[in-house]
PDB file of N, CA, C and O in Angstrom:
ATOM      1  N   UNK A   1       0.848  -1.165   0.000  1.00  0.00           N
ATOM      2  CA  UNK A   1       0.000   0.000   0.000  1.00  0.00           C
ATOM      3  C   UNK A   1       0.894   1.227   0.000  1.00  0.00           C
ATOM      4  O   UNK A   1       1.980   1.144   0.573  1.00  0.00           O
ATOM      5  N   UNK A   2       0.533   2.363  -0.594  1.00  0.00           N
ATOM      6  CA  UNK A   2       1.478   3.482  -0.867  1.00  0.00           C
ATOM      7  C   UNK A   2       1.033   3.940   0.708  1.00  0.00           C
ATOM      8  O   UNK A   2       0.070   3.588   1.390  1.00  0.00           O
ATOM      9  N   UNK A   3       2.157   4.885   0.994  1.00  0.00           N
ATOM     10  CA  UNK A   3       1.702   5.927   1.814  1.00  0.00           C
ATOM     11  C   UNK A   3       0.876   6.981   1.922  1.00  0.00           C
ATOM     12  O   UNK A   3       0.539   7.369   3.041  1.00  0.00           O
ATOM     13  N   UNK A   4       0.553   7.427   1.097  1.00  0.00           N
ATOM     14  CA  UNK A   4      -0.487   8.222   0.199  1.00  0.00           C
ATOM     15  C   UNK A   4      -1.884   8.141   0.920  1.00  0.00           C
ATOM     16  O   UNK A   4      -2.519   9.069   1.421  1.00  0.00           O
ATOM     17  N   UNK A   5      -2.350   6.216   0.821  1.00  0.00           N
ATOM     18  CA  UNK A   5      -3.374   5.942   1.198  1.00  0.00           C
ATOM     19  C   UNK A   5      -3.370   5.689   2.757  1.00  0.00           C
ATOM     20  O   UNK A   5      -4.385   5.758   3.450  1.00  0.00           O
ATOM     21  N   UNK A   6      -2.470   5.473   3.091  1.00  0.00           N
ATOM     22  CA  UNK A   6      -2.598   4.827   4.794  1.00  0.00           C
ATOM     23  C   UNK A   6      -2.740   6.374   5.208  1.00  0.00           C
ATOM     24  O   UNK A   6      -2.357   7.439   4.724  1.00  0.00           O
ATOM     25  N   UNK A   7      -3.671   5.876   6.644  1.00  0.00           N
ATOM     26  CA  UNK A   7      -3.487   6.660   7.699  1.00  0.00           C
ATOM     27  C   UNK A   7      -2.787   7.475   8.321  1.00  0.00           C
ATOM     28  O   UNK A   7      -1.797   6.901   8.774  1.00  0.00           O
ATOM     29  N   UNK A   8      -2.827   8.942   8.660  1.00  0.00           N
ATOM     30  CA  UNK A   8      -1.701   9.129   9.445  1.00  0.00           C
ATOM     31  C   UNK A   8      -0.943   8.230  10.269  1.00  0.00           C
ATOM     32  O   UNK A   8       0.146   7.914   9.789  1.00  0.00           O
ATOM     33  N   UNK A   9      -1.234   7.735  11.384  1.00  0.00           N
ATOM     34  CA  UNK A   9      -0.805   6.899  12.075  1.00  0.00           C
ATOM     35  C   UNK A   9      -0.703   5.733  11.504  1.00  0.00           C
ATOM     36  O   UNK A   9      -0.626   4.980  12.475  1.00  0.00           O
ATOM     37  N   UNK A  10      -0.655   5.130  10.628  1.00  0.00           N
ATOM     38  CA  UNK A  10      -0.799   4.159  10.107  1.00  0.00           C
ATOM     39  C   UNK A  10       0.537   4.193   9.668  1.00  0.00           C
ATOM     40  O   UNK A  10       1.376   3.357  10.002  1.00  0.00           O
ATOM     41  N   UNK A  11       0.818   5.474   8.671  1.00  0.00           N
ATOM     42  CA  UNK A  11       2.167   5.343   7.525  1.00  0.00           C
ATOM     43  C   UNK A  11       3.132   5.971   8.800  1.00  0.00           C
ATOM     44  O   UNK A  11       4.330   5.803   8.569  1.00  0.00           O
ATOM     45  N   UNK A  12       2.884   6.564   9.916  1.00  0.00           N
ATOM     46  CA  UNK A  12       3.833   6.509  10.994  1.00  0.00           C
ATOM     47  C   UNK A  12       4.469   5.295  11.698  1.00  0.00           C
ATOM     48  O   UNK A  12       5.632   5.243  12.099  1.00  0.00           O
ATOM     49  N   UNK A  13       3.822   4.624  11.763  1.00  0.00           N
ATOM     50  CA  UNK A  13       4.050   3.186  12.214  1.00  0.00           C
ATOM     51  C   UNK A  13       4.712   2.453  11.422  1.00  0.00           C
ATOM     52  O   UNK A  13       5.631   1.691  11.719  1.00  0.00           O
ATOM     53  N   UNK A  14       4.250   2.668  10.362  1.00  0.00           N
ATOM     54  CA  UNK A  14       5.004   1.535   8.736  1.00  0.00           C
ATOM     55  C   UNK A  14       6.415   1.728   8.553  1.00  0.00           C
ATOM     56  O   UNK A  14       7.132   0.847   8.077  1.00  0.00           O
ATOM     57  N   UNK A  15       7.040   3.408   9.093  1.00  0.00           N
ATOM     58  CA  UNK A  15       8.436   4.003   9.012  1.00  0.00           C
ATOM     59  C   UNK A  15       9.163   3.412  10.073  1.00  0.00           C
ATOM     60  O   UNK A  15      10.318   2.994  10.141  1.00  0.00           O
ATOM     61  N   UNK A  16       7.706   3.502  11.345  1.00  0.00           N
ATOM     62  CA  UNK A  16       9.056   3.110  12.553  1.00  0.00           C
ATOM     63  C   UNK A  16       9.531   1.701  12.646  1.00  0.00           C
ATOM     64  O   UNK A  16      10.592   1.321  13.141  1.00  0.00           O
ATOM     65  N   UNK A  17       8.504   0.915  12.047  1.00  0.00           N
ATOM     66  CA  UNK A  17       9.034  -0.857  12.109  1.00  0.00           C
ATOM     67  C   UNK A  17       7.189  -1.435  12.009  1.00  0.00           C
ATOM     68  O   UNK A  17       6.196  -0.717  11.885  1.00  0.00           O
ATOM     69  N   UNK A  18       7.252  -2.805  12.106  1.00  0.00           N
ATOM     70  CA  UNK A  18       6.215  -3.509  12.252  1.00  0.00           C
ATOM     71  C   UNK A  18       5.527  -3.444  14.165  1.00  0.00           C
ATOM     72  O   UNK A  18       4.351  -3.452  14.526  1.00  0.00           O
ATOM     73  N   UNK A  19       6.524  -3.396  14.844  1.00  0.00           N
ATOM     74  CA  UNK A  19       6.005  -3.642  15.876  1.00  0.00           C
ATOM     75  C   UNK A  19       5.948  -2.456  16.784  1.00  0.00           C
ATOM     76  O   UNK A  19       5.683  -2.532  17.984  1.00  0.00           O
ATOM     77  N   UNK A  20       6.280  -1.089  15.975  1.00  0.00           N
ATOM     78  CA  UNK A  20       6.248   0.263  17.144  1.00  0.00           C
ATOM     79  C   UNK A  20       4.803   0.651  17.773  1.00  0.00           C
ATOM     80  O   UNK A  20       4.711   1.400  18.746  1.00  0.00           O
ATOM     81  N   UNK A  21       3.837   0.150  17.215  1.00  0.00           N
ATOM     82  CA  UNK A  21       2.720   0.170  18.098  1.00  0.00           C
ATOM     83  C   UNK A  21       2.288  -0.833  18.962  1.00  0.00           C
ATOM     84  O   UNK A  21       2.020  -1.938  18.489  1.00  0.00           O
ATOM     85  N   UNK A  22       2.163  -0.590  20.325  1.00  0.00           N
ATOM     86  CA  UNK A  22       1.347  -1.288  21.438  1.00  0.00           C
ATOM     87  C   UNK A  22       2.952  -2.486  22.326  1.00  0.00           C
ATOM     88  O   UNK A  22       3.010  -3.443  23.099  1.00  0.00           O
ATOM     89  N   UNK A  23       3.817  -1.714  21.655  1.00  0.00           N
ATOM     90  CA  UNK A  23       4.739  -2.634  22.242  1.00  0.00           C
ATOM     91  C   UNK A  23       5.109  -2.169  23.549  1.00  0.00           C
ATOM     92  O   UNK A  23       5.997  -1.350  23.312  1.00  0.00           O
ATOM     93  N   UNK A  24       4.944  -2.217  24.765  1.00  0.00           N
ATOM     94  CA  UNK A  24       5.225  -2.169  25.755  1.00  0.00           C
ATOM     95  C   UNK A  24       4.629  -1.020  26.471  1.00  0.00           C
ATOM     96  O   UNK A  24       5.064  -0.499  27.498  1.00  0.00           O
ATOM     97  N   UNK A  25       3.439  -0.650  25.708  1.00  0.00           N
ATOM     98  CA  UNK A  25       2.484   0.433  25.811  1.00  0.00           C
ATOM     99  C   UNK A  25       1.578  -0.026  26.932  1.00  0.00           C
ATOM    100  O   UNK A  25       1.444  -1.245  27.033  1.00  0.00           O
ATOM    101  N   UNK A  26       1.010   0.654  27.689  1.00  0.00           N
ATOM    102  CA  UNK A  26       0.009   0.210  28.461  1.00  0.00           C
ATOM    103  C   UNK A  26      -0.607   1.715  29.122  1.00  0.00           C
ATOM    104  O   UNK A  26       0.230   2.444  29.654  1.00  0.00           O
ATOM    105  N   UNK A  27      -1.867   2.118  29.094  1.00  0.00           N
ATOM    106  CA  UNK A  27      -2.726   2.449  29.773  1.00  0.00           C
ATOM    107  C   UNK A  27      -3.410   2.546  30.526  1.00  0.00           C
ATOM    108  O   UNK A  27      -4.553   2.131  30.333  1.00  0.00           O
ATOM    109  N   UNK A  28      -2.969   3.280  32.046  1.00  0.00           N
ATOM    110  CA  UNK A  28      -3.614   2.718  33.000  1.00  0.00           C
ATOM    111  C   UNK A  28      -4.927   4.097  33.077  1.00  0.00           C
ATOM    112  O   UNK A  28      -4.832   5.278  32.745  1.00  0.00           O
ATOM    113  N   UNK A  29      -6.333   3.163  33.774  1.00  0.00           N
ATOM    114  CA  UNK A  29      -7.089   3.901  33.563  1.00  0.00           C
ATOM    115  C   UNK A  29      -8.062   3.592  34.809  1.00  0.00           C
ATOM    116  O   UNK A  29      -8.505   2.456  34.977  1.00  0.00           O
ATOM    117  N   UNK A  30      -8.409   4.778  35.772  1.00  0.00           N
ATOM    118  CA  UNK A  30      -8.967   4.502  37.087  1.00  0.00           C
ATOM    119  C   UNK A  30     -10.373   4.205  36.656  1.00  0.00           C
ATOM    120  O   UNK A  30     -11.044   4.790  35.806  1.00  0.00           O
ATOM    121  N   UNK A  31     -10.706   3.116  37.458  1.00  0.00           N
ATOM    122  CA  UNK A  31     -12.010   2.601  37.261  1.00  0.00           C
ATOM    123  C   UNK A  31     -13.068   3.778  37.900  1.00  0.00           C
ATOM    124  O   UNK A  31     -14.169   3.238  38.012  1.00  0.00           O
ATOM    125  N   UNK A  32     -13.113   5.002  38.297  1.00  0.00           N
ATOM    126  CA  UNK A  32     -14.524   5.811  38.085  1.00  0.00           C
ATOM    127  C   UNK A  32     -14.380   6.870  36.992  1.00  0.00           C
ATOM    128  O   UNK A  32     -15.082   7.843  36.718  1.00  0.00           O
ATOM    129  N   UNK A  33     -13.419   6.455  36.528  1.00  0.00           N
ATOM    130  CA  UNK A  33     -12.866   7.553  35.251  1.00  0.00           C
ATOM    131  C   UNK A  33     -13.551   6.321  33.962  1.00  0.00           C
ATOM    132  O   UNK A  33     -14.244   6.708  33.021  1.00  0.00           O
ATOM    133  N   UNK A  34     -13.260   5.170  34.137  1.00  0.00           N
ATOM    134  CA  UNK A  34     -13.587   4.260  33.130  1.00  0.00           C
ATOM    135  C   UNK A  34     -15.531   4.408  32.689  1.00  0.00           C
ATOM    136  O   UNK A  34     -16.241   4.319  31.687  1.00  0.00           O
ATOM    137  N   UNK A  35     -15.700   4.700  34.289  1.00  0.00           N
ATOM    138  CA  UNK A  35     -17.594   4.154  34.313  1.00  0.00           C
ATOM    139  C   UNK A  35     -17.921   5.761  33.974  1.00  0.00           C
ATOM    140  O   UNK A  35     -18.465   5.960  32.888  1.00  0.00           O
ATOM    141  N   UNK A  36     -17.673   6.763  34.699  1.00  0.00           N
ATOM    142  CA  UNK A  36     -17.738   7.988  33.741  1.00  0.00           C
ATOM    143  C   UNK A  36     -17.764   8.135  32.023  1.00  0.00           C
ATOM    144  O   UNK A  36     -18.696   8.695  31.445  1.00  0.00           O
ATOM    145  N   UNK A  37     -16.619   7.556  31.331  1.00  0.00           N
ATOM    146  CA  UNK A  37     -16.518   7.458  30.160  1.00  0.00           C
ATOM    147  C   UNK A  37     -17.853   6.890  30.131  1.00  0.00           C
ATOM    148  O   UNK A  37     -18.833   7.534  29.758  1.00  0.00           O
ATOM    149  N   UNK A  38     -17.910   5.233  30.673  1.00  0.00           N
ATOM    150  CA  UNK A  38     -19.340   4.322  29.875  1.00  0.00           C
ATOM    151  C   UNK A  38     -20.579   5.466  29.845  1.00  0.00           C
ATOM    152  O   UNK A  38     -21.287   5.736  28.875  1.00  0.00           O
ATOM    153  N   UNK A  39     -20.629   6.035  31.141  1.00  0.00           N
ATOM    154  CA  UNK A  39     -21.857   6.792  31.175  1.00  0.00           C
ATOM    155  C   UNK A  39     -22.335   7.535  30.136  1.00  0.00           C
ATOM    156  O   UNK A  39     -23.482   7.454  29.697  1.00  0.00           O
ATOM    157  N   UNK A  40     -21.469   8.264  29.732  1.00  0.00           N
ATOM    158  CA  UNK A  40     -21.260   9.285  28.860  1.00  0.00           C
ATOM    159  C   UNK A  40     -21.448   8.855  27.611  1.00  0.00           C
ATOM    160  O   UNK A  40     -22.041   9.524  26.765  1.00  0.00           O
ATOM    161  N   UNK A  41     -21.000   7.809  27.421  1.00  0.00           N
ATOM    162  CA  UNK A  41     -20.754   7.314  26.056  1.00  0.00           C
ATOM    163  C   UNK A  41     -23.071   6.633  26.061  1.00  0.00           C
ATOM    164  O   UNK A  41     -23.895   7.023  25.234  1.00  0.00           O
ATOM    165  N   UNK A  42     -23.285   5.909  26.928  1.00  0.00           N
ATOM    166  CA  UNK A  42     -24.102   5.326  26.937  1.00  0.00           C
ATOM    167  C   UNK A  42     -25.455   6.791  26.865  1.00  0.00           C
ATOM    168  O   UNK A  42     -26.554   6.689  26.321  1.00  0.00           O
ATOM    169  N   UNK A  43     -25.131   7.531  27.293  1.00  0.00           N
ATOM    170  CA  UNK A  43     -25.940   8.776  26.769  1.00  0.00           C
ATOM    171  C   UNK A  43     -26.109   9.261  25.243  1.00  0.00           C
ATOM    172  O   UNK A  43     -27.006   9.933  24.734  1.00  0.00           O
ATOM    173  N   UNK A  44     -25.028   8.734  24.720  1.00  0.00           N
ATOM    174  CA  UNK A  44     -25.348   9.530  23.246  1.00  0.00           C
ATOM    175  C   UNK A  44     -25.659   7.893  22.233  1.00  0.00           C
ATOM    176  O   UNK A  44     -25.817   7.824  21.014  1.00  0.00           O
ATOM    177  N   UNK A  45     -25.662   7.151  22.883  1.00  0.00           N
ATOM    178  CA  UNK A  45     -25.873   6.229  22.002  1.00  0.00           C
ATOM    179  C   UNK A  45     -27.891   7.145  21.590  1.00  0.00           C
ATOM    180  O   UNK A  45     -28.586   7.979  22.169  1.00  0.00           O
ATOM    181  N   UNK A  46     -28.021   6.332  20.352  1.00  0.00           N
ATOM    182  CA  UNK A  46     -29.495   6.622  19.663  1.00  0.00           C
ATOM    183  C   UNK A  46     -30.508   4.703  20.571  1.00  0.00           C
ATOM    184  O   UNK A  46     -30.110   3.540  20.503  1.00  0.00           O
ATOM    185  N   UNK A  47     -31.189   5.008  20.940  1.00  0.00           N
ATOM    186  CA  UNK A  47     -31.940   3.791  21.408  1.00  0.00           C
ATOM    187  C   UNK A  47     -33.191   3.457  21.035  1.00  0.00           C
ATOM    188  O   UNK A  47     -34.125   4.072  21.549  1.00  0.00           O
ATOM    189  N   UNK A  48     -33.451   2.410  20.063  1.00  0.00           N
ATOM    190  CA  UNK A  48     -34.533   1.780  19.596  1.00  0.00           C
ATOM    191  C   UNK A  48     -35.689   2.104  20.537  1.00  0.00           C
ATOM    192  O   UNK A  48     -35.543   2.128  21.759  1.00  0.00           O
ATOM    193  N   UNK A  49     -37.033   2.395  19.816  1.00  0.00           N
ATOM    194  CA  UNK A  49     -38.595   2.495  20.808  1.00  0.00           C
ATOM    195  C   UNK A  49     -38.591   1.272  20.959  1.00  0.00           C
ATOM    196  O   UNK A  49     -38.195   0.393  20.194  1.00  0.00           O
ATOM    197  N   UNK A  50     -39.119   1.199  22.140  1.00  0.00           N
ATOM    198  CA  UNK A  50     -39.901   0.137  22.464  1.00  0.00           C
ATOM    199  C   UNK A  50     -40.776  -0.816  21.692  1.00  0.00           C
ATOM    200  O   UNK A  50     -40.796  -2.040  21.824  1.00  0.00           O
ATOM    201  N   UNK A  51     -41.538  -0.047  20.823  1.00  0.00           N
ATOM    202  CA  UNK A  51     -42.387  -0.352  19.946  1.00  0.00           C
ATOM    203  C   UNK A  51     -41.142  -1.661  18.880  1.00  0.00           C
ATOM    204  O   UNK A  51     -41.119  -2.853  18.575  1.00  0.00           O
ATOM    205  N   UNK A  52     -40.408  -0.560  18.709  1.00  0.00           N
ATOM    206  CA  UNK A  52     -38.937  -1.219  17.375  1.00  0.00           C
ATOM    207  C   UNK A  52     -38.455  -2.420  18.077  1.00  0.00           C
ATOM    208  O   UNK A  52     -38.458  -3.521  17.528  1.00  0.00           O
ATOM    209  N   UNK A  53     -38.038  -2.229  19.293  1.00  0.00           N
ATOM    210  CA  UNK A  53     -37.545  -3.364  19.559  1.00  0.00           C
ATOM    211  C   UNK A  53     -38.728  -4.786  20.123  1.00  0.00           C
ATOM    212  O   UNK A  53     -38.400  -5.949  20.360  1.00  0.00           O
ATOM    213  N   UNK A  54     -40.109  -4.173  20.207  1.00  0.00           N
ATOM    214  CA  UNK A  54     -40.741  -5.694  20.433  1.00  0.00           C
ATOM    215  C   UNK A  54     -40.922  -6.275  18.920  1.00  0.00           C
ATOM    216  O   UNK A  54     -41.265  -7.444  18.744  1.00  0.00           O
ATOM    217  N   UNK A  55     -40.635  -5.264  17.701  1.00  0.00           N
ATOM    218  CA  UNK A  55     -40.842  -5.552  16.615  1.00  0.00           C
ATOM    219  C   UNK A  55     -39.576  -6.641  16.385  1.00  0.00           C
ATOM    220  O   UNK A  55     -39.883  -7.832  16.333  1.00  0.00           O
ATOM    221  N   UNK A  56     -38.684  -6.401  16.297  1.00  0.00           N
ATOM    222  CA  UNK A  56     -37.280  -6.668  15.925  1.00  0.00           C
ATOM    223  C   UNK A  56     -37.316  -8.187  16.617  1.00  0.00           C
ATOM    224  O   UNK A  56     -37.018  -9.203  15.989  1.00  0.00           O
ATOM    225  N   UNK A  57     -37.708  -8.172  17.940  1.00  0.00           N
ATOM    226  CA  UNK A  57     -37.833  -8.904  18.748  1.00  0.00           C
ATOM    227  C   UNK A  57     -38.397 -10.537  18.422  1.00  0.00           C
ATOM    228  O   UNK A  57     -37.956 -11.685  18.476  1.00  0.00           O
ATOM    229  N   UNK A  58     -39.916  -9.676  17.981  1.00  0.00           N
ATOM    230  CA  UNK A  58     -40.458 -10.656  17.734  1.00  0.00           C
ATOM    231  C   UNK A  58     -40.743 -11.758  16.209  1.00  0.00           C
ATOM    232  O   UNK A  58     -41.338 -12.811  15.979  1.00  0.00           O
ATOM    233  N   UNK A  59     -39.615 -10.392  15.146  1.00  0.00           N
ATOM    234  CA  UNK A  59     -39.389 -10.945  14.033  1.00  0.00           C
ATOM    235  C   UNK A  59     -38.309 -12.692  14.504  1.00  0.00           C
ATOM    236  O   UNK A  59     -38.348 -13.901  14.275  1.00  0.00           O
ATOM    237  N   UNK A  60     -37.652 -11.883  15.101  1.00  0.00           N
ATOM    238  CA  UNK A  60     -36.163 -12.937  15.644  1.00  0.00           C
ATOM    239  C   UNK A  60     -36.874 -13.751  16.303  1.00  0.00           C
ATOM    240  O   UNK A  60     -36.388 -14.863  16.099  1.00  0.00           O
ATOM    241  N   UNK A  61     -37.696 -13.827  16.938  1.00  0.00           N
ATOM    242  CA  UNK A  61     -38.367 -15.406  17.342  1.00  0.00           C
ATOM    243  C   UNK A  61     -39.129 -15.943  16.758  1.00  0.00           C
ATOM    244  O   UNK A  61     -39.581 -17.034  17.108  1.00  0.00           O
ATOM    245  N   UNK A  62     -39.618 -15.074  15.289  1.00  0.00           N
ATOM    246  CA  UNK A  62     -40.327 -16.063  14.589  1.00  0.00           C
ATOM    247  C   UNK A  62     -39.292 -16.893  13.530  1.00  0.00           C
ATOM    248  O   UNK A  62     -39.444 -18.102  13.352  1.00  0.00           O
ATOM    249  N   UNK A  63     -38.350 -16.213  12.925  1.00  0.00           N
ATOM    250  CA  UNK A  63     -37.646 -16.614  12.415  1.00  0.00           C
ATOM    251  C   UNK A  63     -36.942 -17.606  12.863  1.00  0.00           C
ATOM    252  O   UNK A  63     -36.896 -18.540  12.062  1.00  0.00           O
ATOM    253  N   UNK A  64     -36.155 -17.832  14.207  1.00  0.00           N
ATOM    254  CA  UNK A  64     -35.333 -18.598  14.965  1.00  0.00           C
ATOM    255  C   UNK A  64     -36.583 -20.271  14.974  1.00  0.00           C
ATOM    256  O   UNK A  64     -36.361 -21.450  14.699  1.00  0.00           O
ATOM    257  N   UNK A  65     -37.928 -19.478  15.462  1.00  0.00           N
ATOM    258  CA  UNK A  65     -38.912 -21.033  15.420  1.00  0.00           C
ATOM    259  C   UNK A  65     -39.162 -21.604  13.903  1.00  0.00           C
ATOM    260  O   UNK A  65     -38.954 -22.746  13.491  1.00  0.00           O
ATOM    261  N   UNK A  66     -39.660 -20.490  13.212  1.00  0.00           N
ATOM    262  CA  UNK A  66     -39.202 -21.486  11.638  1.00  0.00           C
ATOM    263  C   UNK A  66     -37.934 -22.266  11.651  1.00  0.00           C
ATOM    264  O   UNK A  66     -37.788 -23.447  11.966  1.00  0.00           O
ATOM    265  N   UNK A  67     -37.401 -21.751  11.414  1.00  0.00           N
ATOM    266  CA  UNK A  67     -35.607 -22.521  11.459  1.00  0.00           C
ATOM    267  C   UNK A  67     -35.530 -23.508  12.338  1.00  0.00           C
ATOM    268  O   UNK A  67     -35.006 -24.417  11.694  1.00  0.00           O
ATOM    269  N   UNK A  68     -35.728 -23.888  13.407  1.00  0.00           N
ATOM    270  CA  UNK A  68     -36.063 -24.933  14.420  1.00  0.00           C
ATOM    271  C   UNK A  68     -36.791 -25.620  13.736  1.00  0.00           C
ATOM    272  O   UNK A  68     -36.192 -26.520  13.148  1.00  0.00           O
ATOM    273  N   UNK A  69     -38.212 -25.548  13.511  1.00  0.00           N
ATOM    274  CA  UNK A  69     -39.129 -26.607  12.496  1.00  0.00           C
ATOM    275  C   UNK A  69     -38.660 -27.169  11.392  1.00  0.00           C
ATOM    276  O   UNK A  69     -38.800 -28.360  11.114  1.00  0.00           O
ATOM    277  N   UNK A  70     -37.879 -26.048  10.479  1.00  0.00           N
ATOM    278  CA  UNK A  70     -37.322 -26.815   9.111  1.00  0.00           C
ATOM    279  C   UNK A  70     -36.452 -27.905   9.376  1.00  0.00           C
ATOM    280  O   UNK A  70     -36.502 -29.069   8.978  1.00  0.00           O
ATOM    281  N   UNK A  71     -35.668 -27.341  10.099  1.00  0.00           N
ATOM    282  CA  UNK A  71     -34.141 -28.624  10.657  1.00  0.00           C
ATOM    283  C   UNK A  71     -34.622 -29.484  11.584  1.00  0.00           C
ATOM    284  O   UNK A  71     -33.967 -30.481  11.887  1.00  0.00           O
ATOM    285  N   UNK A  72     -36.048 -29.160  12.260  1.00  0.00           N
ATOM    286  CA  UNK A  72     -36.448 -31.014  12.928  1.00  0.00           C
ATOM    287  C   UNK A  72     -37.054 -31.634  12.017  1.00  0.00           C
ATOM    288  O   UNK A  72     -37.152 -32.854  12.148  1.00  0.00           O
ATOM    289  N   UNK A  73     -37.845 -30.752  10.407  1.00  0.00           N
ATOM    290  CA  UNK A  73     -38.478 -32.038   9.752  1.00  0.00           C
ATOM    291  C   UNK A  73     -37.206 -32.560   9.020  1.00  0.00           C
ATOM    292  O   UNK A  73     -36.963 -33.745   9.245  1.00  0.00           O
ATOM    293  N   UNK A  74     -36.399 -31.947   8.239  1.00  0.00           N
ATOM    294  CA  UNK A  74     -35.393 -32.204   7.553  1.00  0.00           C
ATOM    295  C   UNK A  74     -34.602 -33.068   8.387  1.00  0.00           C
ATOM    296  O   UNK A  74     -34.225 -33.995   7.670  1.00  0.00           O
ATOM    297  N   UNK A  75     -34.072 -33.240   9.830  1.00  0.00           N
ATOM    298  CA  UNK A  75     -33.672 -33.986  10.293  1.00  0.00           C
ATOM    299  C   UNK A  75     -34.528 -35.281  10.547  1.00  0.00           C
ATOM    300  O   UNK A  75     -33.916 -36.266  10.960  1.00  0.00           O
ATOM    301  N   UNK A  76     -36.194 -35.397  10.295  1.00  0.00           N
ATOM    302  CA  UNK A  76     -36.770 -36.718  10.803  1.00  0.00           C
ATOM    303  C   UNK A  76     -36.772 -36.855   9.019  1.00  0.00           C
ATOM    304  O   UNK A  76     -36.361 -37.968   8.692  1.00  0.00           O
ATOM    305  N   UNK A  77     -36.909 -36.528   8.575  1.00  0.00           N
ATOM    306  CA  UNK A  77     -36.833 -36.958   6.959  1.00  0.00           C
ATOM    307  C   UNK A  77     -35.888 -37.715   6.366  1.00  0.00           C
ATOM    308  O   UNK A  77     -36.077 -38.575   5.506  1.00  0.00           O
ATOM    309  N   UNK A  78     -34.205 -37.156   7.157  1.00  0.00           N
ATOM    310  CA  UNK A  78     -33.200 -37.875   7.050  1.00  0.00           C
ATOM    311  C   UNK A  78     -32.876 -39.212   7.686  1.00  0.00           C
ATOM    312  O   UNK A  78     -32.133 -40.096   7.260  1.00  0.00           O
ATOM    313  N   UNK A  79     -33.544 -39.172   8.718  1.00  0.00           N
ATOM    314  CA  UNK A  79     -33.535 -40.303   9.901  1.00  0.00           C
ATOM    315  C   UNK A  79     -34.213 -41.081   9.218  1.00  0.00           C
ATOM    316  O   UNK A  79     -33.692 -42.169   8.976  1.00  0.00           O
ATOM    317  N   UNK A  80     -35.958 -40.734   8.527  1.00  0.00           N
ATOM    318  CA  UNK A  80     -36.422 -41.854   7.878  1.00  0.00           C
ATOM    319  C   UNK A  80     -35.830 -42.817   6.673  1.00  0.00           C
ATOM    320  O   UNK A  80     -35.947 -44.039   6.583  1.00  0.00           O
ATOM    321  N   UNK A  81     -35.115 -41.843   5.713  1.00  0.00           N
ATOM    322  CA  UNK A  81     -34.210 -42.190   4.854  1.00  0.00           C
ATOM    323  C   UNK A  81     -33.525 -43.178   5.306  1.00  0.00           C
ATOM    324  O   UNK A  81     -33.882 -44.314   4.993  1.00  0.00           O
ATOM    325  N   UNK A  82     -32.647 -43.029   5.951  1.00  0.00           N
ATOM    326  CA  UNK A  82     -31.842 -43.998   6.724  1.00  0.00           C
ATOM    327  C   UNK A  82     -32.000 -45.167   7.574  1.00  0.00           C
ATOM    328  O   UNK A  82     -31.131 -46.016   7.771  1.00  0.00           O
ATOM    329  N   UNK A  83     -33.538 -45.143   8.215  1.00  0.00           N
ATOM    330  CA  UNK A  83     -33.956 -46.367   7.979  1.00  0.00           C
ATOM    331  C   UNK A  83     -34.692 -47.318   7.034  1.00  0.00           C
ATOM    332  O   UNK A  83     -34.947 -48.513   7.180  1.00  0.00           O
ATOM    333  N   UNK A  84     -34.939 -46.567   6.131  1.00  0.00           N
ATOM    334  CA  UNK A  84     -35.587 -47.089   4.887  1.00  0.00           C
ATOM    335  C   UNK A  84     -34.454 -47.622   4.914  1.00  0.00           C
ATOM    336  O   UNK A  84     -34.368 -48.679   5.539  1.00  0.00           O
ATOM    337  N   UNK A  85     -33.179 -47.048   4.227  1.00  0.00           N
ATOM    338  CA  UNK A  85     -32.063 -47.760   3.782  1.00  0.00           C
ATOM    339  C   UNK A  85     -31.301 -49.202   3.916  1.00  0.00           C
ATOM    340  O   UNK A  85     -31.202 -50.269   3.310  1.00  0.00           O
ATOM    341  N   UNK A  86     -30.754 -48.451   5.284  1.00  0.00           N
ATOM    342  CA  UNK A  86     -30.349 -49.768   5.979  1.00  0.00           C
ATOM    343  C   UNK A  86     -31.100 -50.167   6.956  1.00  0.00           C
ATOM    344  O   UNK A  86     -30.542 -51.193   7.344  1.00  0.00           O
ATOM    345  N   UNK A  87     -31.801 -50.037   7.442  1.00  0.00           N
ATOM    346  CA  UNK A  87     -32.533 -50.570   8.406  1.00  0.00           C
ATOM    347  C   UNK A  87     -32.017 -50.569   9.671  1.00  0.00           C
ATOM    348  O   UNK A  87     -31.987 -51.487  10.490  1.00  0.00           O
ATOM    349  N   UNK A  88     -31.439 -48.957   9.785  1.00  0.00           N
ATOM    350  CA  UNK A  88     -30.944 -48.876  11.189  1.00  0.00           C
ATOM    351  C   UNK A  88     -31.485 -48.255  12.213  1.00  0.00           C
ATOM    352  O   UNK A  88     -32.686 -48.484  12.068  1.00  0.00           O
ATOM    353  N   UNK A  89     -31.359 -47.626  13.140  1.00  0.00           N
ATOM    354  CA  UNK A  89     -31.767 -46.414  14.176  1.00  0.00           C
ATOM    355  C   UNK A  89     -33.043 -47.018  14.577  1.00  0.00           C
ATOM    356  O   UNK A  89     -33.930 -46.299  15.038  1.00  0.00           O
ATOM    357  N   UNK A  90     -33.206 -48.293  14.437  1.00  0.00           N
ATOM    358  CA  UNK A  90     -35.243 -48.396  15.112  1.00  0.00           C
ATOM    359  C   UNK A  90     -35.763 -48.858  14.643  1.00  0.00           C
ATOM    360  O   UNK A  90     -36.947 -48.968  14.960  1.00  0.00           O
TER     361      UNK A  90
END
């Protein structure tokens, strides 16, 4: 990749070697400074209505129970196969 396209930090890193980032780097960070950040951060998130998420919700459990039904008939379909066949499982 040219330099051109990388990142600042990116084509900084590429000059200093493969491994000049995170090598012996560490961040220490006080845990009410950490939950501050979450807070903060958890404020600007955008949050689905209620309405959206029983929707969303309840798409995903219909879908998840179809899918359950297809793969138990498809699985007793196969099972029957297979004792048709050889005459095993029962």
């Amino acid at each position: 990749m040219r330099p051109g396209l990388m990142a600042k930090g990116a084509a900084d890193a590429a000059r200093q070697g493969p491994n000049s980032l995170n090598e012996g780097s560490f961040v220490s960070v006080s845990p009410v400074n950490f939950l501050r950040d979450v807070e903060a951060e958890a404020k600007r998130v955008t949050w689905p209505s209620r309405r959206a998420t029983l929707v969303t919700t309840g798409a995903v459990l219909a879908m998840a129970s179809l899918t359950s039904i297809f793969f138990f008939v498809v699985d007793q379909l196969i099972g029957l196969g297979v004792r048709e066949l050889f005459g095993l499982g029962g």
